[in-house]
PDB file as gemmi writes it, atoms N, CA and C in Angstrom:
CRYST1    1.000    1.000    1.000  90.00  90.00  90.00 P 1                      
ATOM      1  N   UNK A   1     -25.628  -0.908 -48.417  1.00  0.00           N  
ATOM      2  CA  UNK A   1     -27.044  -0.938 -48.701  1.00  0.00           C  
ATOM      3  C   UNK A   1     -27.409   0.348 -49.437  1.00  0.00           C  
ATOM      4  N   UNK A   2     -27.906   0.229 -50.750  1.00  0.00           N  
ATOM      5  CA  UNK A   2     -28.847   1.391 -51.381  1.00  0.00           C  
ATOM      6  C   UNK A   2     -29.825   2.243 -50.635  1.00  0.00           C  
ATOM      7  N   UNK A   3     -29.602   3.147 -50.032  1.00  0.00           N  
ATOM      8  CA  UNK A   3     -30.323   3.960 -49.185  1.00  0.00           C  
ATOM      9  C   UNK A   3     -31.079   5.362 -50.278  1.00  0.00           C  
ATOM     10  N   UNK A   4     -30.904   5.698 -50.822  1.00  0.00           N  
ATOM     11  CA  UNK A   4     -31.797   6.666 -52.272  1.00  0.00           C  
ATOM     12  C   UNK A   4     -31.205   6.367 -53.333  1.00  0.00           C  
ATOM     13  N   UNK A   5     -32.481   6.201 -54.333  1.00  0.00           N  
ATOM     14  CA  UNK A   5     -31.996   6.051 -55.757  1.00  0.00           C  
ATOM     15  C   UNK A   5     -32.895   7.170 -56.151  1.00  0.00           C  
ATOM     16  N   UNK A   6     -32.445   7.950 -57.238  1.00  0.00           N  
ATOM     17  CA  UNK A   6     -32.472   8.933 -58.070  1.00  0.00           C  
ATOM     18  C   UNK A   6     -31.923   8.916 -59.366  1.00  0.00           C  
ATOM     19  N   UNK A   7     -31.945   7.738 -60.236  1.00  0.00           N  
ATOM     20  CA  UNK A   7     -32.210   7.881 -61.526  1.00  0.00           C  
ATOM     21  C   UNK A   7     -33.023   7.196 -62.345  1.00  0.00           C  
ATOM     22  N   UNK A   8     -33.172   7.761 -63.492  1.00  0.00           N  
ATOM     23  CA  UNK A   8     -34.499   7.163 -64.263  1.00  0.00           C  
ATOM     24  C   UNK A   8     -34.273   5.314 -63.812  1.00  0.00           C  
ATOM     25  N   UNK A   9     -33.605   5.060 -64.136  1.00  0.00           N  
ATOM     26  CA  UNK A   9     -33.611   3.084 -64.044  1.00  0.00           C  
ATOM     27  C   UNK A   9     -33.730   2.565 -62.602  1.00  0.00           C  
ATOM     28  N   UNK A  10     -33.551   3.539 -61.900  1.00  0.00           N  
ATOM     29  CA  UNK A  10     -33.472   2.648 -60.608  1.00  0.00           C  
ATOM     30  C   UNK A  10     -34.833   3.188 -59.861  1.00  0.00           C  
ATOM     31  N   UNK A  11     -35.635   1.990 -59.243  1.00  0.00           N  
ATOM     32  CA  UNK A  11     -36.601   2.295 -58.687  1.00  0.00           C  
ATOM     33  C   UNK A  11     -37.125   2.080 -57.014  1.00  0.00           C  
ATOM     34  N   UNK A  12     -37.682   1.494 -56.695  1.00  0.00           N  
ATOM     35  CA  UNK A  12     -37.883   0.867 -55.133  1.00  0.00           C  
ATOM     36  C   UNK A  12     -37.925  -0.087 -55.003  1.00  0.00           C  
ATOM     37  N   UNK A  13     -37.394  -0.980 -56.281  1.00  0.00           N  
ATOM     38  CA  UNK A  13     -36.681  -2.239 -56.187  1.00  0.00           C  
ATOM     39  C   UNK A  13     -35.256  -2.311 -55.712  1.00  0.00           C  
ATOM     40  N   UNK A  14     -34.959  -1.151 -55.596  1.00  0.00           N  
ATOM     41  CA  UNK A  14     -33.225  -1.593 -55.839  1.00  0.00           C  
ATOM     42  C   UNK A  14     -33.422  -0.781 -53.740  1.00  0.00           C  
ATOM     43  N   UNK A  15     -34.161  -0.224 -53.218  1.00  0.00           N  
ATOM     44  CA  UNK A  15     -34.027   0.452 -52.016  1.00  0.00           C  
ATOM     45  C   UNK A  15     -33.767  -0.758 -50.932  1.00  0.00           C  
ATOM     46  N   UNK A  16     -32.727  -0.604 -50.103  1.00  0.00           N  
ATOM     47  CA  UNK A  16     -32.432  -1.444 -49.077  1.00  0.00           C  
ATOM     48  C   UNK A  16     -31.620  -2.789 -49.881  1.00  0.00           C  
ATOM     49  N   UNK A  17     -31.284  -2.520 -51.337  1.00  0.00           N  
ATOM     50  CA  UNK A  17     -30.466  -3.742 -51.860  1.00  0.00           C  
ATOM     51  C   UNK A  17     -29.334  -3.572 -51.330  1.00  0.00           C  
ATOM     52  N   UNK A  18     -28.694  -4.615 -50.926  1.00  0.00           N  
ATOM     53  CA  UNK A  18     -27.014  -5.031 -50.567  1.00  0.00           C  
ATOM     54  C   UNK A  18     -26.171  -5.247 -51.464  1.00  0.00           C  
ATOM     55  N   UNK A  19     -25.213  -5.044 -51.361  1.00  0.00           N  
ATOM     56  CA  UNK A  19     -24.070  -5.297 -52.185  1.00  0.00           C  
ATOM     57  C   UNK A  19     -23.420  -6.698 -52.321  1.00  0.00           C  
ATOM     58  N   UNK A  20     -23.347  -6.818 -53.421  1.00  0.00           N  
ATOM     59  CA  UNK A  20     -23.163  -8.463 -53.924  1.00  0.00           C  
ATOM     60  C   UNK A  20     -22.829  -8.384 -55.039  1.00  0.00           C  
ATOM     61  N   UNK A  21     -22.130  -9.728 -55.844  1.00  0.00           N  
ATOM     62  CA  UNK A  21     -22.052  -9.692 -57.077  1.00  0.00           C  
ATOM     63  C   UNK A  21     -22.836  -9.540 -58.257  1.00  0.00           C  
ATOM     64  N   UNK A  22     -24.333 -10.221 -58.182  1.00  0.00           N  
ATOM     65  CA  UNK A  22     -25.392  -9.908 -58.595  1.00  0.00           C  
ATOM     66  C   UNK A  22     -25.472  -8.215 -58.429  1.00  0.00           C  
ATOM     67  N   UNK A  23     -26.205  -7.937 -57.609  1.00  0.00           N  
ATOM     68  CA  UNK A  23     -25.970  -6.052 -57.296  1.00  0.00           C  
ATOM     69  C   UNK A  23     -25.117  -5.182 -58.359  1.00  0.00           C  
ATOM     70  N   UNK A  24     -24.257  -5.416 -58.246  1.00  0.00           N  
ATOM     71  CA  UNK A  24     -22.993  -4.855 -59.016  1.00  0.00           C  
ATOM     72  C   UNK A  24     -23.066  -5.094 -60.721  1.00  0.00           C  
ATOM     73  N   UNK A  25     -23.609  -6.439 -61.008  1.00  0.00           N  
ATOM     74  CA  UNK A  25     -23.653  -6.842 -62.498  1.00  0.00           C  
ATOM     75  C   UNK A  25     -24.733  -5.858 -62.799  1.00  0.00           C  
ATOM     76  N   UNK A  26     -25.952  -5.798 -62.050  1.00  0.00           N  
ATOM     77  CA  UNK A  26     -27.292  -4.836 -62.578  1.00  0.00           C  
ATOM     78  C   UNK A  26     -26.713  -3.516 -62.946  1.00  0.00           C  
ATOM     79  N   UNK A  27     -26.148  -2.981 -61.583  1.00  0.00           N  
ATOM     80  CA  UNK A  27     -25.663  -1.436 -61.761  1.00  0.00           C  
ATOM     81  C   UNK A  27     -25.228  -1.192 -63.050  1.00  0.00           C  
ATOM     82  N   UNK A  28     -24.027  -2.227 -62.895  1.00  0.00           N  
ATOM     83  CA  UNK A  28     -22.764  -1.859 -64.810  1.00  0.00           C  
ATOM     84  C   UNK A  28     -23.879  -1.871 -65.755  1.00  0.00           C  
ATOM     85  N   UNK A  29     -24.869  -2.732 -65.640  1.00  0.00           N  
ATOM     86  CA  UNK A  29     -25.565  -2.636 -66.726  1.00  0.00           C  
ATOM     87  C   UNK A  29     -26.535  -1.477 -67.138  1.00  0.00           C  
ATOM     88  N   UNK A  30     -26.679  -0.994 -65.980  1.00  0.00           N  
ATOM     89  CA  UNK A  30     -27.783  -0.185 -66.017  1.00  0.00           C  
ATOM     90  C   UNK A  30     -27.176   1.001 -66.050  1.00  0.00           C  
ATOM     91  N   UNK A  31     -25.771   1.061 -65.819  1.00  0.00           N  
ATOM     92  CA  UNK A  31     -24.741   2.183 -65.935  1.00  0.00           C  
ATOM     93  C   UNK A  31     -24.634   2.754 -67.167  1.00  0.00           C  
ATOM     94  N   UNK A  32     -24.553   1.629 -68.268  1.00  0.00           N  
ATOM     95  CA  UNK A  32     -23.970   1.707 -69.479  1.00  0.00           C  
ATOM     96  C   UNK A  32     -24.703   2.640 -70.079  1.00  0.00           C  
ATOM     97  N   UNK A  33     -26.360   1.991 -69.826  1.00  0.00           N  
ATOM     98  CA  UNK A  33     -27.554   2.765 -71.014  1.00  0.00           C  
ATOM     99  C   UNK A  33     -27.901   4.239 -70.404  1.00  0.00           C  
ATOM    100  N   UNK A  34     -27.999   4.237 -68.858  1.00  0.00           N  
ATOM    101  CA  UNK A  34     -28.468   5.377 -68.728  1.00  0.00           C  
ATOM    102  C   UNK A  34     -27.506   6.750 -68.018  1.00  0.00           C  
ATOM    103  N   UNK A  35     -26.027   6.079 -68.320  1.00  0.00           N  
ATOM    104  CA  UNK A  35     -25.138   7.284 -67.943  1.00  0.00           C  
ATOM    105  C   UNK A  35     -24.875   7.570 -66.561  1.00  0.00           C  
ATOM    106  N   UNK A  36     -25.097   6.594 -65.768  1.00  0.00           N  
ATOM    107  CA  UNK A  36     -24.878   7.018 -64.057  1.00  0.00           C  
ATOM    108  C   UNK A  36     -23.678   5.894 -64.030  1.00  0.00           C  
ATOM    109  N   UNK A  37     -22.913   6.541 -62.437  1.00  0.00           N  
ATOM    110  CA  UNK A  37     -21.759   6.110 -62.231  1.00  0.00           C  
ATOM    111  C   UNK A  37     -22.227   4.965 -61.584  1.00  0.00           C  
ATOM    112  N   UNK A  38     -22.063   3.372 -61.315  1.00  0.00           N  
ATOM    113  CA  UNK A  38     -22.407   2.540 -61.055  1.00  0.00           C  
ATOM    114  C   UNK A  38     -22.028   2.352 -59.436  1.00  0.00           C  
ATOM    115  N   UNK A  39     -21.287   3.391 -58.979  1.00  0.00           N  
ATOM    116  CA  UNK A  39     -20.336   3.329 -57.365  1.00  0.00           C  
ATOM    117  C   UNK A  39     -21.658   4.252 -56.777  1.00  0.00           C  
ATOM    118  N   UNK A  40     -22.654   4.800 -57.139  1.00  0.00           N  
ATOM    119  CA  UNK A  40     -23.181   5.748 -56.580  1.00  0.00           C  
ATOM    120  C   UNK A  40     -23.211   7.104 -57.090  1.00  0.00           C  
ATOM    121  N   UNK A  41     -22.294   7.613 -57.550  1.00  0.00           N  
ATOM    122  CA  UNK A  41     -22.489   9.069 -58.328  1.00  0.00           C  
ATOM    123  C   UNK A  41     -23.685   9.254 -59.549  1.00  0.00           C  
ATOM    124  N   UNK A  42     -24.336  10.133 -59.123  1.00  0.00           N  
ATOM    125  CA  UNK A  42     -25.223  10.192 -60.014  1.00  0.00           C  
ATOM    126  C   UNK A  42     -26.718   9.007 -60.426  1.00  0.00           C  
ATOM    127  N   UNK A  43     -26.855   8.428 -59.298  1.00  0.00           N  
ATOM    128  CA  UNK A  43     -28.199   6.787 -59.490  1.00  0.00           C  
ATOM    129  C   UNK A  43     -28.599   6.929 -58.098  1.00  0.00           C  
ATOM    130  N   UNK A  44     -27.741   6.725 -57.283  1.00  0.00           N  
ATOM    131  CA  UNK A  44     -27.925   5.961 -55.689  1.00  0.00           C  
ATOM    132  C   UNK A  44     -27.389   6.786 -54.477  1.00  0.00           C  
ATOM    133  N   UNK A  45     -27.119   6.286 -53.270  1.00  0.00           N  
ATOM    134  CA  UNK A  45     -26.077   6.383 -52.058  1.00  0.00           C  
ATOM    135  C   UNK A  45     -26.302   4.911 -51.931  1.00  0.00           C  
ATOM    136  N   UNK A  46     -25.324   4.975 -50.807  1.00  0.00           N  
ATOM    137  CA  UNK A  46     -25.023   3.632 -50.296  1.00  0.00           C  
ATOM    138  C   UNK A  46     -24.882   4.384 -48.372  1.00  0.00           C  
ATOM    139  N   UNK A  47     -25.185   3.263 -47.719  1.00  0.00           N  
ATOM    140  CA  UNK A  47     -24.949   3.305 -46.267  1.00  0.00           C  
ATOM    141  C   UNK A  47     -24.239   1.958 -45.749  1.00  0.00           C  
ATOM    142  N   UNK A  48     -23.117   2.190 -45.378  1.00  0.00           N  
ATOM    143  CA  UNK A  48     -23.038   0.940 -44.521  1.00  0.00           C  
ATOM    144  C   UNK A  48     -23.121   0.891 -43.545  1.00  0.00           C  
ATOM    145  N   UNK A  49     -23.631  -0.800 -43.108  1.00  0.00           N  
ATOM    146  CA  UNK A  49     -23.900  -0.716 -41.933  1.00  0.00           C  
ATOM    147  C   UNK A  49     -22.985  -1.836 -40.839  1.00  0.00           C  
ATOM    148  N   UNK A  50     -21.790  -2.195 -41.603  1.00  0.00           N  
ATOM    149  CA  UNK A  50     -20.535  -3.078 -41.345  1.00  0.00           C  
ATOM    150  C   UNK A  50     -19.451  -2.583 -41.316  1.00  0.00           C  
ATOM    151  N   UNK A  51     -18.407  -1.753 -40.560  1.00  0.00           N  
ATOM    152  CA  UNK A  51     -17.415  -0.935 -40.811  1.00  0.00           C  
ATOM    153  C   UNK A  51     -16.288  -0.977 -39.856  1.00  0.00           C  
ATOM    154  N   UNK A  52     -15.505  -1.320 -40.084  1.00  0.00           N  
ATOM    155  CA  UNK A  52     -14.255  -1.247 -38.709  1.00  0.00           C  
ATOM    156  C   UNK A  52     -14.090  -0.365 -37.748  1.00  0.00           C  
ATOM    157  N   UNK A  53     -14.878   0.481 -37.916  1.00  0.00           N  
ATOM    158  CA  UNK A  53     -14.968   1.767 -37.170  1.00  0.00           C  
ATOM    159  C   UNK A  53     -15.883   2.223 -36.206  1.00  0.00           C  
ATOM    160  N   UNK A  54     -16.993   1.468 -36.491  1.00  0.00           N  
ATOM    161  CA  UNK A  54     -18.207   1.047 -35.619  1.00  0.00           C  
ATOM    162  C   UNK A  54     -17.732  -0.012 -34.182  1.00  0.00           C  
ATOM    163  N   UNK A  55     -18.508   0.292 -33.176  1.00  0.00           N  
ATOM    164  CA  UNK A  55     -18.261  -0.263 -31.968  1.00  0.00           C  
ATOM    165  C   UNK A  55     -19.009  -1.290 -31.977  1.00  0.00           C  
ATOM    166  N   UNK A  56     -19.868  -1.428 -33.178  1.00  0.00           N  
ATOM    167  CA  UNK A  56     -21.148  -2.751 -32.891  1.00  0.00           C  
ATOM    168  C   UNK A  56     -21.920  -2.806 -34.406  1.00  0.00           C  
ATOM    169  N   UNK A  57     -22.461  -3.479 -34.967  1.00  0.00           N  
ATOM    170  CA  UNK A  57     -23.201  -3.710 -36.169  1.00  0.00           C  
ATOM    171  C   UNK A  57     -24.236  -3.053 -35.854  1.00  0.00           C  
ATOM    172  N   UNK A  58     -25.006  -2.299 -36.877  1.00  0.00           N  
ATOM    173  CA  UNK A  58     -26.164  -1.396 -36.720  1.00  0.00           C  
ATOM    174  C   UNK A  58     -27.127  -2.021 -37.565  1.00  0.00           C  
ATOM    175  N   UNK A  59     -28.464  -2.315 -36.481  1.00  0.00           N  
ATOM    176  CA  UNK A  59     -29.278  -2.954 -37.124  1.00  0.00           C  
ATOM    177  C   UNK A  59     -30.370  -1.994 -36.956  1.00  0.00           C  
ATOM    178  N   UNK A  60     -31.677  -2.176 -37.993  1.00  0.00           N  
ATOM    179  CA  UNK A  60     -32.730  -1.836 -37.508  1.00  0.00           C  
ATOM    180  C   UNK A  60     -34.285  -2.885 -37.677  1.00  0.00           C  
ATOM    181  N   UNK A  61     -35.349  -1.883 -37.207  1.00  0.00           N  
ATOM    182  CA  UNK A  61     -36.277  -3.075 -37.195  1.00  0.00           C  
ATOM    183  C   UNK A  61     -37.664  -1.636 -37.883  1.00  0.00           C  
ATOM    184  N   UNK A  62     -37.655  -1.243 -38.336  1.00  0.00           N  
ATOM    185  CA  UNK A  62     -39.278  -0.741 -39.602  1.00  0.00           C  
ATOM    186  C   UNK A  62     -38.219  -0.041 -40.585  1.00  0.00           C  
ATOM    187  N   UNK A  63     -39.245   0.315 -41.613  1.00  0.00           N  
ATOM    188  CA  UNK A  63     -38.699   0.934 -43.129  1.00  0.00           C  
ATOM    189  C   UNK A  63     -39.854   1.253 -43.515  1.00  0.00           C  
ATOM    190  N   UNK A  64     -39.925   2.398 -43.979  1.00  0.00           N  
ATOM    191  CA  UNK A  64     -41.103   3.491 -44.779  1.00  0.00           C  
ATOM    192  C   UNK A  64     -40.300   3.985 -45.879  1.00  0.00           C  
ATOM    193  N   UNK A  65     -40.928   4.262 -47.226  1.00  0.00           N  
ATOM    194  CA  UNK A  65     -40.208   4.623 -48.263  1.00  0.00           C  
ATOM    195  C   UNK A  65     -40.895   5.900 -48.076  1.00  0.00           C  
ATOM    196  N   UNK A  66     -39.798   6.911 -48.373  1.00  0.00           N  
ATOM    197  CA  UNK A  66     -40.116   8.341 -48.630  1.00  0.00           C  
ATOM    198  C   UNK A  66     -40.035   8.905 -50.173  1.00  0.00           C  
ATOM    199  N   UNK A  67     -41.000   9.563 -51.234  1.00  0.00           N  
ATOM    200  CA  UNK A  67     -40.822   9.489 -52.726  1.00  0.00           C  
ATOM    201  C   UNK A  67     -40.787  10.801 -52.578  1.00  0.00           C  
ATOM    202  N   UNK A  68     -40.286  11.693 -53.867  1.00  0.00           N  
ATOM    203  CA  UNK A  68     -40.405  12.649 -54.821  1.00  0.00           C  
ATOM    204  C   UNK A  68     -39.936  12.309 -56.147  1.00  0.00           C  
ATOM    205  N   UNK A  69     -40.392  13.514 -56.555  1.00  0.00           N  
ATOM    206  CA  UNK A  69     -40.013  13.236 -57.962  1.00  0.00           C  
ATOM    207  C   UNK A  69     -38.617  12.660 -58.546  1.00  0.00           C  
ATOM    208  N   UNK A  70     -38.353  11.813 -58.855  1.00  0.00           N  
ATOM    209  CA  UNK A  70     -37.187  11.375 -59.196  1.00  0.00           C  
ATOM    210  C   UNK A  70     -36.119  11.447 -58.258  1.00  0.00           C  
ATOM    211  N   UNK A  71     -36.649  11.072 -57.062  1.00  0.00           N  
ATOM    212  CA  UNK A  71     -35.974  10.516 -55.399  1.00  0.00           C  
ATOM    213  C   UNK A  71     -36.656   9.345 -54.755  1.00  0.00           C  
ATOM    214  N   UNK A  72     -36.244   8.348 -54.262  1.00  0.00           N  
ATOM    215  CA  UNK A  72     -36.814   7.577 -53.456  1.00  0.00           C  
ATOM    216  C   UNK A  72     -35.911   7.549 -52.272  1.00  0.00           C  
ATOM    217  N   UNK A  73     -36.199   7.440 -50.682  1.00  0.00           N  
ATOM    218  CA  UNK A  73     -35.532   7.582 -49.897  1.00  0.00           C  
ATOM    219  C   UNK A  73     -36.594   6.070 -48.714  1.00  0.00           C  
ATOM    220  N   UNK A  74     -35.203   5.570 -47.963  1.00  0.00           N  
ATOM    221  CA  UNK A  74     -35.934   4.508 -47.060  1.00  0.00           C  
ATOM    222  C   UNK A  74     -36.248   5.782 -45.579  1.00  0.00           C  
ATOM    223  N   UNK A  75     -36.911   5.642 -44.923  1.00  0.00           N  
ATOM    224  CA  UNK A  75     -36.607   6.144 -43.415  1.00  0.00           C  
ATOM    225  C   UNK A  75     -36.515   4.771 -42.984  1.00  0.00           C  
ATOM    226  N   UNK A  76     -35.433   4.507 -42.135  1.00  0.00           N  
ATOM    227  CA  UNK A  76     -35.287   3.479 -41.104  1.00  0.00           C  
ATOM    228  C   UNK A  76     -35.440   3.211 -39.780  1.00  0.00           C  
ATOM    229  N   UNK A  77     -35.920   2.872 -39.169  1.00  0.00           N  
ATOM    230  CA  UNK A  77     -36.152   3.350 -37.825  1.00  0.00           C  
ATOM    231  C   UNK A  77     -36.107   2.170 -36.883  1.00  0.00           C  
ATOM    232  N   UNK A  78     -36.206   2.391 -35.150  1.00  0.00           N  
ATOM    233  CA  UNK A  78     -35.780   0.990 -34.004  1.00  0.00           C  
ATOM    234  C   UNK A  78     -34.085   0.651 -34.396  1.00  0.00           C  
ATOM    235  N   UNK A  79     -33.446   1.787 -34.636  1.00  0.00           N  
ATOM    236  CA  UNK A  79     -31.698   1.603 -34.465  1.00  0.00           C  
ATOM    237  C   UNK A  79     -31.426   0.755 -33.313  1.00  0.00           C  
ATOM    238  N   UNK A  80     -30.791   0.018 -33.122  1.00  0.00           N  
ATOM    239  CA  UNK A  80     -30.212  -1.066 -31.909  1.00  0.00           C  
ATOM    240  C   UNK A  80     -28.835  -0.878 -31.770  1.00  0.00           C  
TER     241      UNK A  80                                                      
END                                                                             
């Protein structure tokens, strides 16, 4: 899941997006014109919340977007 985007193309549309094939076609594209690495370097982070390493799937239940200038950040909150 897109947890901050920080470059010009990506906005608070793309916050809390999942990873999918769709997902991935936008990035490359949006990679190409504006010079960010499409894995996250330089546009985004990513969080997962599905991992072999986890004892249990991590869900939550509210989301508040946090802005600055050329940052958008989710706060997530009610972890289960």
């Amino acid at each position: 899941m897109i947890v901050v985007t920080a470059a010009e193309a990506l906005d608070a549309g793309f916050l809390g997006a999942r990873f999918n094939d769709e997902l991935i076609r936008r990035l490359k594209r949006i990679a190409a014109t504006y010079r960010i690495h499409f894995v996250g370097e330089g546009g985004h982070e990513s969080f997962p919340f599905i991992a072999a390493f986890y004892s249990r799937l991590l869900t939550y239940t509210t989301t508040e977007v946090w802005s600055a200038p050329d940052r958008l950040e989710p706060i997530l909150g009610g972890f289960a």
